[in-house]
C-alpha positions in Angstrom: 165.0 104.0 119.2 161.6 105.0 118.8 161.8 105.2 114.9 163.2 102.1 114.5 160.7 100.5 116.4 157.7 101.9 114.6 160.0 101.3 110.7 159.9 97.3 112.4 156.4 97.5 113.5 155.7 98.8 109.8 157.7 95.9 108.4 156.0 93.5 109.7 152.6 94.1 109.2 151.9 95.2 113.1 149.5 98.6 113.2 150.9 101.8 114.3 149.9 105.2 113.3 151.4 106.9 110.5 154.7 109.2 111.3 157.8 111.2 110.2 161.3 112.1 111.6 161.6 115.8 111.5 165.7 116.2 111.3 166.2 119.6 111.5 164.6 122.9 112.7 164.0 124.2 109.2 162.2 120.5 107.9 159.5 120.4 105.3 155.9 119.7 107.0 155.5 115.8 106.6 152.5 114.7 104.9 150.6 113.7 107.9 146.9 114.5 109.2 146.3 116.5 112.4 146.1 116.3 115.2 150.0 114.9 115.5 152.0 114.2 118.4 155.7 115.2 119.0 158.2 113.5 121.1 162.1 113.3 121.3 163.3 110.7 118.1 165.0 108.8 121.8 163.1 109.9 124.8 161.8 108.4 127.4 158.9 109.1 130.5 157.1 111.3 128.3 159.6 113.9 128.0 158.7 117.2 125.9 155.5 115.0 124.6 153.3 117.3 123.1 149.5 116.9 120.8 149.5 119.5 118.0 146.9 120.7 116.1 148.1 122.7 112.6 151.7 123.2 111.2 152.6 126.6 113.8 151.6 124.6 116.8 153.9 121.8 115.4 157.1 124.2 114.9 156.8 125.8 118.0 157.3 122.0 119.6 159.5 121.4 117.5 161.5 124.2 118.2 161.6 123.3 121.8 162.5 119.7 121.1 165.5 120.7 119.5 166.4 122.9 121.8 165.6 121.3 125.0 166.9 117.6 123.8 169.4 118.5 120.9 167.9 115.4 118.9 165.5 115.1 116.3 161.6 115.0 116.5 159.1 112.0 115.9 155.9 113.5 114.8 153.2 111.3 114.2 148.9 110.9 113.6 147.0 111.2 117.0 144.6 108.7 117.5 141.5 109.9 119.3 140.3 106.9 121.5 141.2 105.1 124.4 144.7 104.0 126.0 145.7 100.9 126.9 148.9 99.3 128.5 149.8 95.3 128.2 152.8 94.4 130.2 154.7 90.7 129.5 156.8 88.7 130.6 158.5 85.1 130.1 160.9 84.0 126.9 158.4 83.6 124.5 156.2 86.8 126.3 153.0 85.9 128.1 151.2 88.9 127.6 149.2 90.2 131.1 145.5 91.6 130.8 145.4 94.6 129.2 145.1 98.0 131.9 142.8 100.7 130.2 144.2 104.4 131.4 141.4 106.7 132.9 142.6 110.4 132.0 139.2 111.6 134.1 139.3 115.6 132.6 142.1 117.0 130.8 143.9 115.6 127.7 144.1 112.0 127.0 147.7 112.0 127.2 149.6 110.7 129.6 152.0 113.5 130.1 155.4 113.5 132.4 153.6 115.8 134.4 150.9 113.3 134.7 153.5 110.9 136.0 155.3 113.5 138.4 152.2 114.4 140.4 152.4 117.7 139.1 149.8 117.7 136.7 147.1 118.6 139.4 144.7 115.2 138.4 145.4 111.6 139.2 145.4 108.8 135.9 143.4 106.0 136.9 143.9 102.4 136.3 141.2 100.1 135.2 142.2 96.5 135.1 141.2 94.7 133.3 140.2 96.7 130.8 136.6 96.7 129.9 137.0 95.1 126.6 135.1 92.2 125.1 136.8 88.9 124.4 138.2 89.4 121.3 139.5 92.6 121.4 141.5 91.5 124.5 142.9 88.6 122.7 144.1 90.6 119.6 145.6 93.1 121.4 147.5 91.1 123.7 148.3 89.3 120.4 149.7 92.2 118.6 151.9 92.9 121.8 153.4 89.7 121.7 154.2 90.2 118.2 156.2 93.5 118.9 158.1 92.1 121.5 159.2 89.5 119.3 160.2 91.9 116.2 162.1 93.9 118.4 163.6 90.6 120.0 162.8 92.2 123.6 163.5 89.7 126.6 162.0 88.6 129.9 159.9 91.6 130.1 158.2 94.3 128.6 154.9 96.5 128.2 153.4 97.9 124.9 151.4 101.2 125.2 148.7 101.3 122.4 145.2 103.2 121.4 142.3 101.9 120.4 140.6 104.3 117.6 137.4 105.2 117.5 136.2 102.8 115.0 137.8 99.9 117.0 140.5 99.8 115.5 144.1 99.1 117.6 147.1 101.0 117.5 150.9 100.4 117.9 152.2 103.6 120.0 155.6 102.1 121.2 157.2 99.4 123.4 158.6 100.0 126.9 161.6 97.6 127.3 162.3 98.1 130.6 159.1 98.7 131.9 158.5 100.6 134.9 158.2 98.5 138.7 156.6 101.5 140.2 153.9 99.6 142.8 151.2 101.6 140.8 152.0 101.6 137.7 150.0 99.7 135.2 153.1 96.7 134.6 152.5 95.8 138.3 148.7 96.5 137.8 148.5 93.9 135.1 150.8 91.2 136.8 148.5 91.5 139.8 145.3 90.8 138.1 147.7 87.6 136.5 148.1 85.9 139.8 151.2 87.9 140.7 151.9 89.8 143.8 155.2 92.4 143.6 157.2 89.5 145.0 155.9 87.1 142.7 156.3 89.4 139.6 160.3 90.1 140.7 160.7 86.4 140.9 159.5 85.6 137.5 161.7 88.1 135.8 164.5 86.7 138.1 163.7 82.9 136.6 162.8 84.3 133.0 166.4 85.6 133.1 167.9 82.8 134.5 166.1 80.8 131.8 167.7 83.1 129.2 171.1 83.3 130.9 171.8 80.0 132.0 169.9 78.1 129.2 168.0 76.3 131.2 164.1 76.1 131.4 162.1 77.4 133.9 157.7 77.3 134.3 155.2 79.7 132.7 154.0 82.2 134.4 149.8 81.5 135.0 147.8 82.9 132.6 145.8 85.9 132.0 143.0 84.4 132.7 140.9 85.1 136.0 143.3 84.1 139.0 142.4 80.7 139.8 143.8 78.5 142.9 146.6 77.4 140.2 148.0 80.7 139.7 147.8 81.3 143.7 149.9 78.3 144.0 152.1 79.4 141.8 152.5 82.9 143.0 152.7 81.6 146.3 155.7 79.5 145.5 156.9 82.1 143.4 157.5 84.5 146.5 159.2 81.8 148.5 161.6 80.4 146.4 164.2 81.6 148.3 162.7 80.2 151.5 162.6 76.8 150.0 166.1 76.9 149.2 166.8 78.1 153.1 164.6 75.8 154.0 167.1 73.2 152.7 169.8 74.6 154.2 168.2 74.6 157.7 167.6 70.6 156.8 171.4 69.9 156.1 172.4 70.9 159.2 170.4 67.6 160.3 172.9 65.0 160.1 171.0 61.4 159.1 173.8 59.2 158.7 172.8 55.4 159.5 176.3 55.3 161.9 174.1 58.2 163.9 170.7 57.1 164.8 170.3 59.8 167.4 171.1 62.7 165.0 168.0 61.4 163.1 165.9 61.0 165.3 166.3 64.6 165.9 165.4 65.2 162.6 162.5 63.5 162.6 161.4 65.4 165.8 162.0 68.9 164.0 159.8 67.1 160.9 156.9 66.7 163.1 157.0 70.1 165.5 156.7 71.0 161.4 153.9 69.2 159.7 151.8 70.0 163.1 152.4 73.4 162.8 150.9 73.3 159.0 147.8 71.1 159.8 148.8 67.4 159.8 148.2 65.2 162.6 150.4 61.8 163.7 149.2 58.3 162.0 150.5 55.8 165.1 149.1 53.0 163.6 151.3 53.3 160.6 154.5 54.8 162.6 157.0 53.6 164.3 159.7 55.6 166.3 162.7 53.8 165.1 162.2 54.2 161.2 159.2 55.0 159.9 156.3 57.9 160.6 153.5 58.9 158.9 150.7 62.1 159.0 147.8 62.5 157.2 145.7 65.9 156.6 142.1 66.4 158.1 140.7 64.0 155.3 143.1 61.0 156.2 144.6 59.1 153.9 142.6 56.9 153.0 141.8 56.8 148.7 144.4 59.9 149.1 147.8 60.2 147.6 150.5 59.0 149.9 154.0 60.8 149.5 157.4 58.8 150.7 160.2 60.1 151.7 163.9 58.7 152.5 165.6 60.6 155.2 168.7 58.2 156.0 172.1 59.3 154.3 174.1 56.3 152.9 177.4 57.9 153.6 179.4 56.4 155.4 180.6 57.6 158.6 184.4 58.6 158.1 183.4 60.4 154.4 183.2 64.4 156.0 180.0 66.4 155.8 179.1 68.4 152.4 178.0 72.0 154.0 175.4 73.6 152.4 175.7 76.2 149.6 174.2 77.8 146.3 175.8 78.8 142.9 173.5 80.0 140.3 172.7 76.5 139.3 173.1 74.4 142.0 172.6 73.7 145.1 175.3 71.9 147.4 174.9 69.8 150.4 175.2 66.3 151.9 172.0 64.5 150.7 170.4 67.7 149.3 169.1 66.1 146.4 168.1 62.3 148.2 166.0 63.8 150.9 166.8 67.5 152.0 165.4 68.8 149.2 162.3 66.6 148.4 161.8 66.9 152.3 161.5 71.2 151.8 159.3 70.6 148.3 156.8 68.5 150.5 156.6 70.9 153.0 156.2 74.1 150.9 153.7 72.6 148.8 151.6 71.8 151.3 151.8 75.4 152.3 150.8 76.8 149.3 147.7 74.6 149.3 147.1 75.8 152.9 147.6 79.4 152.0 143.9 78.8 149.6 142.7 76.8 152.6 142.7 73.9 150.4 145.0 71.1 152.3 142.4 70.0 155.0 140.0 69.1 152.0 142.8 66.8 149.9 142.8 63.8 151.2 146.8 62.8 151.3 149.6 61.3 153.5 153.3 62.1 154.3 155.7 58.7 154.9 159.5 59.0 155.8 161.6 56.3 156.6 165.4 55.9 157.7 166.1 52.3 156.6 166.7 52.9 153.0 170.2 51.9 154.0 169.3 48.7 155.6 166.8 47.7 152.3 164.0 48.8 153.8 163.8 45.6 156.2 162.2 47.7 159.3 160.3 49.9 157.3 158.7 47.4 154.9 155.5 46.4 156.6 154.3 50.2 157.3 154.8 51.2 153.7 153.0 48.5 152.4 150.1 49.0 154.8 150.4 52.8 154.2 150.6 52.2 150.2 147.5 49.6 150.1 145.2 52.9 151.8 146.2 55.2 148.8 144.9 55.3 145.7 148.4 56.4 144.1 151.9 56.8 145.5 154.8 59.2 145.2 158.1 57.9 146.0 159.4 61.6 146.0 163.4 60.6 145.1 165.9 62.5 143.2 165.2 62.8 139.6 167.6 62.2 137.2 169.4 64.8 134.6 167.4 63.7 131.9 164.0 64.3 133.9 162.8 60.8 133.6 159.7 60.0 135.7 160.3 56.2 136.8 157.8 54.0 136.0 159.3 50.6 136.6 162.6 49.7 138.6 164.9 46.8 139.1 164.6 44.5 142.4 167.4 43.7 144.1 168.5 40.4 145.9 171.6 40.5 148.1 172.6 36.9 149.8 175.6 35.8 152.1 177.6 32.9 150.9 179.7 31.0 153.9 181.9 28.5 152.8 183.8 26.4 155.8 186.8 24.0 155.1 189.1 22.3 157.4 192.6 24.4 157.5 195.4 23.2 154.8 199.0 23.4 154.9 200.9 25.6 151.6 201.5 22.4 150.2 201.2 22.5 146.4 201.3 19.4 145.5 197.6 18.8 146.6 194.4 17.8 144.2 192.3 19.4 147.0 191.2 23.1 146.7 190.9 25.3 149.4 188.2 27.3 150.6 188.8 30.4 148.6 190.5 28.7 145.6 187.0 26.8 145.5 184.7 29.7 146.2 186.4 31.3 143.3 185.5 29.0 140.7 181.9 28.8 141.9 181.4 32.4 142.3 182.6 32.7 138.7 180.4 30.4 137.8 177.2 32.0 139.1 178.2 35.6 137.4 178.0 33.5 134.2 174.2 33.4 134.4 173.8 36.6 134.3 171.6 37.6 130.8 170.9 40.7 129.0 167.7 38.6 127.4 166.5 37.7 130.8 167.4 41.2 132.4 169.2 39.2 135.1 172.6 40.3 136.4 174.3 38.1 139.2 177.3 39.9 141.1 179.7 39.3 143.8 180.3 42.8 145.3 182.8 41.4 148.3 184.7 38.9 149.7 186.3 38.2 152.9 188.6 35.0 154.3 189.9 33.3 157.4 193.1 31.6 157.9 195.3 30.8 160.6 199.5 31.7 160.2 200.7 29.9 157.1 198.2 28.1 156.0 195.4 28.9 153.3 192.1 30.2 154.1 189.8 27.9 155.6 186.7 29.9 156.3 185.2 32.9 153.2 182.5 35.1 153.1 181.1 36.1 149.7 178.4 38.8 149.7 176.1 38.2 146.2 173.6 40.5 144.4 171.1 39.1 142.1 169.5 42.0 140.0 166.3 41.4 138.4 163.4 42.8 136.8 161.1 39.5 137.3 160.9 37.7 140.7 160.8 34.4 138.7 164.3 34.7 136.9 165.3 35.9 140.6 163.9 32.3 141.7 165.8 30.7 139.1 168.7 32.4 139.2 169.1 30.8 143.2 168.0 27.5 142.2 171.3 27.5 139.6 173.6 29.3 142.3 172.3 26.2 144.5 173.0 23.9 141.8 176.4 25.4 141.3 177.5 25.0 144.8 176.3 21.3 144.7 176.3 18.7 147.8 180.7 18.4 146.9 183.1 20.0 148.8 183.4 22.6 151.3 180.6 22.9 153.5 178.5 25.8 152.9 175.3 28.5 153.2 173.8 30.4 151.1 171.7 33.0 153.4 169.1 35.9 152.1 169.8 39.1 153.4 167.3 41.4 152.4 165.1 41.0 148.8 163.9 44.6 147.7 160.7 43.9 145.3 161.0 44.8 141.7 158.5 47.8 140.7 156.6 46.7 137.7 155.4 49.0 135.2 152.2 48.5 134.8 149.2 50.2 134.0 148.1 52.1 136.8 151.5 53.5 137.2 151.2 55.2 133.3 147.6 56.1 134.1 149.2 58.1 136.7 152.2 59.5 135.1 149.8 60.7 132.3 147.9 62.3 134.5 150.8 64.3 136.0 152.5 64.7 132.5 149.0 66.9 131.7 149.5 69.2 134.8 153.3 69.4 133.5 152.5 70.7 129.8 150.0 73.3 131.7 152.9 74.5 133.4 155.5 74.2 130.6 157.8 71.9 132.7 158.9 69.0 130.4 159.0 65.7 131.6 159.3 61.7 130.4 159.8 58.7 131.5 161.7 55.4 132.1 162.5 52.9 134.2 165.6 52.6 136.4 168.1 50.0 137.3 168.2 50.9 141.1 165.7 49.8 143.2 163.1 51.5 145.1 160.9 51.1 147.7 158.1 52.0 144.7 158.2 48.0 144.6 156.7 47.8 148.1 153.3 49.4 146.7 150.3 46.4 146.4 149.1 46.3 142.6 145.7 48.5 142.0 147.8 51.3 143.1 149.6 53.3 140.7 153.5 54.6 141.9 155.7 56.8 140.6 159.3 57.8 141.5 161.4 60.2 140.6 159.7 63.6 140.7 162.5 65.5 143.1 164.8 68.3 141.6 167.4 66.9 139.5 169.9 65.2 141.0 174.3 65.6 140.2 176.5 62.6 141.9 173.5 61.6 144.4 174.6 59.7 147.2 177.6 61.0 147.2 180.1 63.8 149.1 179.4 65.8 145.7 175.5 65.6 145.4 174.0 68.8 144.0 170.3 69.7 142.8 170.0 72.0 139.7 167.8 75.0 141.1 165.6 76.1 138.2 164.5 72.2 138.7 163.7 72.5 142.5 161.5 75.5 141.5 159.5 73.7 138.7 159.3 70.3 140.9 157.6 71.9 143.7 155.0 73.9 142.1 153.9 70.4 139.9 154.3 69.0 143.3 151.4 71.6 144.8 149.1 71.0 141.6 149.4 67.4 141.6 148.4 67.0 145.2 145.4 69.8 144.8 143.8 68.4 142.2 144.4 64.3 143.6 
C-alpha cells in the first residue's frame, strides 16, 4: 500500500513529498501546493498516473480514478527535477548505482504509456547516473533505509526525484521489481558486475539465505566492475554447472580396490586442465598416484593446490549416486574430492574468462594414495610444496567452517608376537601368545597423555593357532597419534621397553608415519591473508587445528599450508557424505580470489 509506505517513510525521518488520501469523490481539496500527482491509493505500472495543475484538473482525475479503479486516490506535491531509479538486492540490501531516467521531450513522467511503447517516444537510461559522489552515496543510502522500514527482502528498487535545489525525494518502493532485460533493475545490476544470469542467481541465493537460514556471499559492489566482481558474476552464472560438474565426477569411481577406474579419472582430469590452459609437470608426476600441472607462469614462488582423489570405502560398501536437495549435495566422496576437484576447476575458469590465469603463477597436485598414508605420493608433494610459496590442501571443511592450521601426525606400526604352540592346559605359569600380547598392549595404551597430546591405540588384532590349542602366532596393528615427533619417539622407545627382551619373540615394524602439520607462523600469515579476502566477500570463516592427519604435514617449513577450505562436509568418508550447497558456492568464489590475487 502506497500510503502506508509514504506514513513509514514519514515516520522515520526518510524524505518524501508531501501527500493526502482523497477517500471519496466529493473530498475536501487537501492542503497541498500544485502541481500534484494522482495515482490509485494501490496501483501498480503507472496506472491512471496523472500531474495536475489546479483543483478542476485534480477532480476531473480523480473522478476517473474512482471510476476506472473503484479505490481511493493518492494525491501528492510534484517535484520538478530529475528521476532516478536504485534497484537492491541481498538481506541486508546492497543498493546498485543509481539509473537517472531520460524523458527526452514530453513530460517527465514515466507514464504506462511510456512503458507500453505507446507513448510514441522512447525513456532512456543513463547508468550510472551523472551524479557527484555524495549525492550517489546518500541516495543509495536513503534506499536502503526504505527497504528496511518496510522490511522488504532479497530485492527491490526505489523510484525517487531529485528537486531542483538538490534536494532527494522518496516517491515509492517497487518490491517486486521489474526483470524486463531493459529496464532500469537489470540496468543497475549490470553496471554492478551482474549479467541477467548473474542477477537471477543472486536473488536465487539471497532467498535461499532467507529461507534456509543459512549464509550466502555479497553481491560485488557498486563500485566500478573490477576483475572481483567478474569473478564473482562469472561464478555466479555457473553455479549450477559446478554442481553438474560434480555429478559428472561421481560417476568416476576412485576406490583404492579399483586402480583402473582411477586412472580413468585421472585421464578425464587432464583432457580437462589442458583444455583450460595448464600443461603436464612430468618431473613432479607419476602415473600410478600422483600428477601435477602448472599454468603458463609455472609454479615456481606460486600457490600449489592438492587434491585427494582416492575414496576410502571399501569395496563391498555400494556406491552413493549422485543427487541435490535444497541444501545438500549427495554422492560417494562428493565432499573428499568430487567437489574440491569441480571448485578447482571452475575457479580457474573464471580467472581465465578475465585472461588472468596464464599471468598467476600456480600449480594443481592430485594424488590417489591418501588411503595408503601417502607412502607413494610423499616424495612428489614435498618436492612440489618446497617450489610454492604457500599450499592449499583443498579437503572438506568442517561444519563449523574451521580453516586448519595445525593437524595431528599419525604413526601406525605392526606388532608380531611368535610363541611355540601350547596345549589348553590350565594349570601352566606360562602365558600364551595372545594372553601375553594382551597385557603388553594394555600397557602401551596407558601412556597415552592429554598433557603430552599423545594417544597410543590398538585398532586390531589377529591370532594363529592350530586345533585345540592356544594361539601361538598374533598380529596387533598400533596407532600412535601425536602432535610432536618427539613424544612420537618416545612413546616407541616405552612400547619397546614394554615388550622387553622376556618372552615371546617379537617385532615391532613401522608401517607408514604421516608428519604432524605444525602451526606455525607462515601458515597464520596465510590464513590472515585469506580471512581478509573472506570479510570482502562476507563469507565467515575461523580456524583450528584438527585431530586427523593430512598430507599439509608433508609441506617443508618457510611455506605456509592450509587445509580445509572445501564446501562443508556431513559424514565425510562415508556412504552418507553430503556437502552443504550455499557452502560450495561461497568456497569457490574465495577460491578464484585467493588464487588471483597470490
Amino acid at each position: 500500500d502506497k500510503v502506508v509506505a509514504k506514513i513509514l517513510f514519514k515516520q522515520n525521518g526518510l524524505p518524501t513529498p508531501d501527500f493526502a488520501v482523497l477517500e471519496t469523490p466529493d473530498f475536501p481539496a487537501p492542503d497541498l501546493k500544485y502541481p500534484l500527482i494522482v495515482k490509485p491509493k494501490s496501483g501498480a505500472d503507472s496506472f491512471g498516473l496523472k500531474v495536475v495543475h489546479n483543483e478542476a484538473e485534480l477532480r476531473e482525475a480523480a473522478a476517473y480514478i474512482f471510476n476506472e479503479y473503484a479505490e481511493p486516490v493518492l494525491a501528492e506535491c510534484y517535484i520538478e527535477g530529475r528521476e532516478i531509479n536504485i534497484g537492491m538486492i541481498g538481506n541486508p540490501p546492497v543498493a546498485f548505482p543509481p539509473v537517472e531516467l531520460d524523458f527526452g521531450d514530453g513530460p517527465h513522467v514515466y507514464s504506462n504509456d511510456d512503458k507500453g511503447g505507446r507513448s510514441g517516444r522512447t525513456v532512456q537510461y543513463i547508468c550510472p547516473a551523472e551524479l557527484d559522489e555524495e549525492t550517489t552515496k546518500k541516495a543509495q543510502e536513503i534506499a536502503c533505509r526504505a527497504f528496511t522500514t518496510l522490511q522488504c527482502n532479497d530485492c527491490a528498487r526505489v523510484d525517487m526525484r531529485i528537486g531542483e535545489d538538490g534536494s532527494l525525494y522518496l516517491l515509492e518502493l517497487n518490491s517486486l521489481p521489474s526483470l524486463g532485460y531493459r529496464g532500469s533493475f537489470v540496468v543497475g545490476a549490470q553496471h554492478a558486475g551482474l549479467d541477467f544470469s548473474a542477477l537471477l542467481n543472486s536473488l536465487l541465493g539471497s532467498a535461499m539465505q532467507r529461507y534456509f537460514g543459512t549464509a550466502t556471499v555479497a553481491p560485488p559492489s557498486t563500485s566500478a566492475s573490477t576483475t572481483s566482481d567478474k569473478n564473482f558474476s562469472f561464478l555466479t552464472a555457473n553455479r549450477d554447472r559446478i554442481e553438474k560438474r560434480i555429478g559428472e565426477l561421481i560417476t568416476y569411481s576412485s576406490r583404492m580396490s579399483d586402480p583402473i577406474a582411477t586412472r580413468e579419472l585421472v585421464k578425464h582430469l587432464e583432457q580437462k586442465y589442458k583444455e583450460i590452459g595448464l600443461k603436464p609437470i612430468k618431473e613432479l608426476s607419476d602415473d600410478h598416484v600422483v600428477r601435477t600441472w602448472e599454468t603458463e607462469a609455472g609454479l615456481k614462488d606460486g600457490t600449489l593446490v592438492i587434491i585427494q582423489i582416492d575414496s576410502l570405502l571399501e569395496a563391498e560398501i555400494p556406491h552413493q549416486a549422485y543427487r541435490r536437495t535444497p541444501e545438500w549435495i549427495h554422492g560417494e566422496s562428493v565432499g573428499t574430492s568430487r567437489a574440491p576437484l569441480a571448485m578447482f576447476e571452475f575457479a580457474i575458469r573464471a580467472l581465465k574468462k578475465q585472461n588472468q590465469l596464464r599471468k598467476i603463477p600456480l600449480g594443481i597436485l592430485i594424488y590417489s594414495d591418501e588411503g595408503r598414508d601417502c607412502r607413494y605420493s610423499k616424495e612428489k608433494i614435498e618436492q612440489a610444496s618446497s617450489l610454492a610459496s604457500r599450499v592449499i590442501v583443498l579437503s572438506q571443511g568442517s561444519i563449523g567452517g574451521n580453516i586448519i592450521l595445525g593437524s595431528r601426525g599419525i604413526r601406525k606400526y605392526q606388532l608380531l608376537v611368535e610363541d611355540k604352540p601350547r596345549d589348553l592346559r590350565p594349570a601352566t605359569k606360562a602365558h600364551d601368545a595372545l594372553r601375553w600380547t594382551n597385557n603388553r598392549t594394555e600397557s602401551m595404551m596407558q601412556l597415552s597423555s592429554q598433557k603430552d597430546r599423545l594417544g597410543v591405540f590398538v585398532t586390531g588384532i589377529k591370532v594363529k593357532h592350530f586345533p585345540m590349542m592356544l594361539p601361538h602366532r598374533v598380529q596387533a596393528d598400533l596407532l600412535i597419534s601425536y602432535y610432536k615427533s618427539n613424544v612420537a619417539n618416545k612413546a616407541e622407545e616405552d612400547i619397546r621397553n614394554i615388550l622387553g627382551k622376556r618372552g615371546p619373540k617379537w617385532r615391532l615394524n613401522l608401517i607408514s608415519d604421516r608428519p604432524e602439520m605444525t602451526s606455525r607462523r607462515d601458515n597464520r600469515s596465510l590464513f590472515n591473508e585469506i580471512q581478509e579476502i573472506a570479510n570482502e566477500l562476507d563469507i565467515s570463516i575461523t580456524h583450528s587445528t584438527s585431530a586427523i592427519p593430512s598430507v599439509a604435514g608433508l609441506v617443508p617449513r618457510g611455506v605456509g599450508v592450509i587445509c580445509g577450505l572445501g564446501p562443508l562436509v556431513d559424514s565425510p568418508q562415508t556412504p552418507h557424505e553430503a556437502i552443504q550447497r550455499v557452502s560450495l558456492f561461497q568456497r569457490t568464489i574465495l577460491l578464484s580470489e585467493i588464487l588471483r590475487r597470490g
